[in-house]
Residue, then its C-alpha position, 0 to 999 in steps of 0.5 A: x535549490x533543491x531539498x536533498x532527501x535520504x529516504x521517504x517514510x509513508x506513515x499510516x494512523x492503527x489501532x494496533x500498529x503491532x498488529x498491523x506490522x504483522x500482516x504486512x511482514x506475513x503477507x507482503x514480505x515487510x520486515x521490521x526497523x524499529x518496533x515499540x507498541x505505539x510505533x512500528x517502521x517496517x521496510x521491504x527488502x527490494x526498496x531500502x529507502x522506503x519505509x511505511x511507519x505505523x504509528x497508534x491512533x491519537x500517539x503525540x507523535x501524530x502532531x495536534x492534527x492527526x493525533x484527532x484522526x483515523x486512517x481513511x481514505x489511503x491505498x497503498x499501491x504494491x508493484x508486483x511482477x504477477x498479480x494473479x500468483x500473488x492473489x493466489x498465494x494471498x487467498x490461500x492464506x485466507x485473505x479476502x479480497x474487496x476487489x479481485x484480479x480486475x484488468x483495466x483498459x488503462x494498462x493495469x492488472x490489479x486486485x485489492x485487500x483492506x488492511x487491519x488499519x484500514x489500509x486499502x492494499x493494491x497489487x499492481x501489475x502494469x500491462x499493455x492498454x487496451x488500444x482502443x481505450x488509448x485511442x479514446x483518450x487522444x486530444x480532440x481537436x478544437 
């Protein structure tokens, strides 16, 4: 039997969730659900049933195992249709990006800012591979 689910919440360890609710609402277009000073959930118009959740550092909401820790290691990966408009917009702003519009062989376009909590933020637009990179990672034969 399969578990049935209602929606998929993403919860990110800050500092200053409030703080960080900020950038994403201004740069990214999140809006807020809830919002106290130890806990934000923000959704985004164009995937109601996805919510990425701020929560403070070292909050008993966390449990007794991420109450301890920091937020390391975590990329939240943005699918957009125009990376390139988007950096522009996004540095205008006064953003700095810690990779620019950077096109991978694999079938991506994609550029990368780090968050106030520590967040890594991908804008992500999916291209046509290269042929020649496809062709290098066909099965050999053994």
């Amino acid at each position: 039997m399969r578990m049935s689910l209602t929606a998929l919440s993403i919860t990110v360890l800050s500092a200053d969730p409030v703080g960080s609710a900020q950038f994403y609402c201004r740069h990214f277009g999140f809006s807020p659900t809830a919002e106290l000073d130890w806990f934000v959930s923000l959704q985004h118009p164009a995937l109601p049933g996805l919510h990425l959740d701020l929560l403070r550092q070292g909050h008993p909401a966390a449990g007794p195992v991420l109450s301890r820790q920091q937020t390391t290691g975590v990329m939240l990966a943005l699918i957009v249709p125009d990376v390139e408009s988007d950096v522009r917009r996004l540095e205008e702003a006064g953003l700095n990006f810690v990779l620019p519009v950077t096109t991978e062989p694999w079938g991506q376009k994609r550029a990368q800012v780090q968050a106030p909590d520590g967040v890594t933020v991908e804008l992500l637009e999916f291209v046509a591979p290269d042929p020649e990179w496809l062709s290098q990672q066909a099965a050999s034969p053994t």
